[in-house]
N, C-alpha and C positions, 0 to 999 in steps of 0.2 A: 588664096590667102593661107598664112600658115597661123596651122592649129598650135594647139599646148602639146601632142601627141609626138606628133613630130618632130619637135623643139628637145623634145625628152630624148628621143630616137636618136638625133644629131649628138648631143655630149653623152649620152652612154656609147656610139661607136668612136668618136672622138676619145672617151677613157679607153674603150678597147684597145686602137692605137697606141696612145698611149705606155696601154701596161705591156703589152708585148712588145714596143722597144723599150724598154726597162727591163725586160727578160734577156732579152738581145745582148744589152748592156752588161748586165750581174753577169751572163755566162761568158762574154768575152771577155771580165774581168775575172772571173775564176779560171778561166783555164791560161792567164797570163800569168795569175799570182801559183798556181800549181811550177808554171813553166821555170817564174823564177827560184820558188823555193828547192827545184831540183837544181839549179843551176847554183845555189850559192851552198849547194851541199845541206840544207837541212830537211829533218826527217816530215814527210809528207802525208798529210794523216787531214781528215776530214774538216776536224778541228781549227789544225793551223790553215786551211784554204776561207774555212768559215767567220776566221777572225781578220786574216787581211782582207779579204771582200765583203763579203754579204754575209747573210744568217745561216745558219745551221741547217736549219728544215728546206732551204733553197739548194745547199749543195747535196742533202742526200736524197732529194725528188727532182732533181734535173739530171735526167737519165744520160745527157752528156758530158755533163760535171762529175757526176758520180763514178761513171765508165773510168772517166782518166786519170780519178785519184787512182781508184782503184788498181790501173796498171800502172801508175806511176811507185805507188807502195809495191807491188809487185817486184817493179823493175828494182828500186831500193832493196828488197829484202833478197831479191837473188844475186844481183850485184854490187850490194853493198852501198853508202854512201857513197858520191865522188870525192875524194880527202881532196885533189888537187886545188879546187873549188872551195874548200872551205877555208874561211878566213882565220890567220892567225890569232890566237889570243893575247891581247895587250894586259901590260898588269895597271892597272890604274891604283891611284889611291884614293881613299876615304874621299878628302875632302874635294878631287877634282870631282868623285860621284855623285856626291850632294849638292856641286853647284848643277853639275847635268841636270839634276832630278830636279832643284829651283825653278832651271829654266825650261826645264818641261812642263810644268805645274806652272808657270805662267805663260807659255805657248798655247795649251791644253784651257786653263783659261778665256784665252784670247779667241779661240778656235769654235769656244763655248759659245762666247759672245757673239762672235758671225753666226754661229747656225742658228741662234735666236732670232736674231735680225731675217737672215735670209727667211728663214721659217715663218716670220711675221710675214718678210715681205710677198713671200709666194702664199701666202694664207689670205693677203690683201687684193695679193695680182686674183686669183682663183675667185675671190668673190666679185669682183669686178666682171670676171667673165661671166659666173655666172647671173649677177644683177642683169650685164649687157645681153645675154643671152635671153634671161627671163622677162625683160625690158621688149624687145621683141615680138615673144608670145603675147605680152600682156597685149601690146599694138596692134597687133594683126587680132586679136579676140575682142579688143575696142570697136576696132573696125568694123568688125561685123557684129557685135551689138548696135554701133551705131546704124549700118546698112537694113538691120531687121529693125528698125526704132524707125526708120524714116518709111521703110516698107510698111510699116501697121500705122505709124502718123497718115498715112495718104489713103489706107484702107479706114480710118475713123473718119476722117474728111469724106470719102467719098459715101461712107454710112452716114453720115451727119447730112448730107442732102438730100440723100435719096428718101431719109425720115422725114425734112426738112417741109421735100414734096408730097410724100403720103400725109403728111398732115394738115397743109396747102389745102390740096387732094379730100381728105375728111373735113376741113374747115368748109367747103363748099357744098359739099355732099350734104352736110350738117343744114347749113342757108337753103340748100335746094329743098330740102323735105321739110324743113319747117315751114317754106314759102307753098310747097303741096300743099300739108296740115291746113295753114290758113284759109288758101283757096279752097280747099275741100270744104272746113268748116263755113265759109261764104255761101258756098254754092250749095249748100244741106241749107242754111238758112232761108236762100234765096225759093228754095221750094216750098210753094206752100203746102202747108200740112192738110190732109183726109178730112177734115171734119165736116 
């Protein structure tokens, strides 16, 4: 039967899994967003890999994230940006900037609203596992309280008879000596007395 022990054992290496492909993940998306920012010519810095991927404390304690800003800044600062690669600048006006900006502040909105959702819905999925999971334990600890409940129900039963007959047992003991008593006192009577 499965204990609560165990149950515990199973979704903490299940997170283990877990959080080490999401390590997997973050760092095959850092050294893509490194790759592309050499490739479209801008300057590469820990920072800008920390903003289009992941956190800051991830790219400068992943010893192989941090290795290839590292030579990637290098390779910039000895050989310069690649200008080929970098994109022309366009003159825009005002008012075409302000619509961009609009419609990013309602993209960015919109964006907002899915990770709420999604983030409800994975907060929903996750306790579901864990209720299922804990659901489980609880069953298999049912279990064997019930299995020890019927074990000690048939050990009271089987105590319950065996008093049942020690009592039996003293209830006759009891009639046999008071039936001695009697005949004793008979048989004292039956004698005549010394005088």
């Amino acid at each position: 039967m499965m204990t609560v022990g165990v149950c515990k054992e199973e979704r903490i290496e299940r997170l283990r899994k877990v959080r080490a492909q999401d390590s997997v993940d973050k760092t095959k998306r850092s050294l893509e967003s490194i790759t592309a920012l050499q490739d479209e010519g801008v300057r590469v810095s820990f920072a800008a890999v920390a903003r289009a991927v992941v956190s800051t404390w991830f790219v400068y304690n992943k010893s192989e994230v941090a290795t290839r800003i590292r030579a990637a800044i290098a390779d910039q600062s000895e050989h310069g940006l690649d200008i080929a690669k970098t994109p022309k600048i366009q003159r825009v006006s005002a008012a075409a900037l302000q619509a961009e900006l609009a419609f990013a502040r309602k993209e960015l909105a919109a964006v907002r609203l899915e990770r709420n959702e999604l983030r409800t819905r994975v907060a929903l999925a996750l306790g579901d596992a864990i209720d299922s999971e804990n659901m489980d334990c609880l069953r298999a600890k049912v279990q064997q309280l019930e299995a020890a409940n019927n074990r000690q129900a048939s050990e009271v039963l089987a105590a319950n008879r065996h008093a049942n007959g020690l009592s039996q047992q003293l209830r006759e003991t009891e009639d046999e000596l008071i039936a001695a008593r009697a005949s004793l006192r008979r048989s004292i009577r039956a004698v005549p007395s010394p005088s």
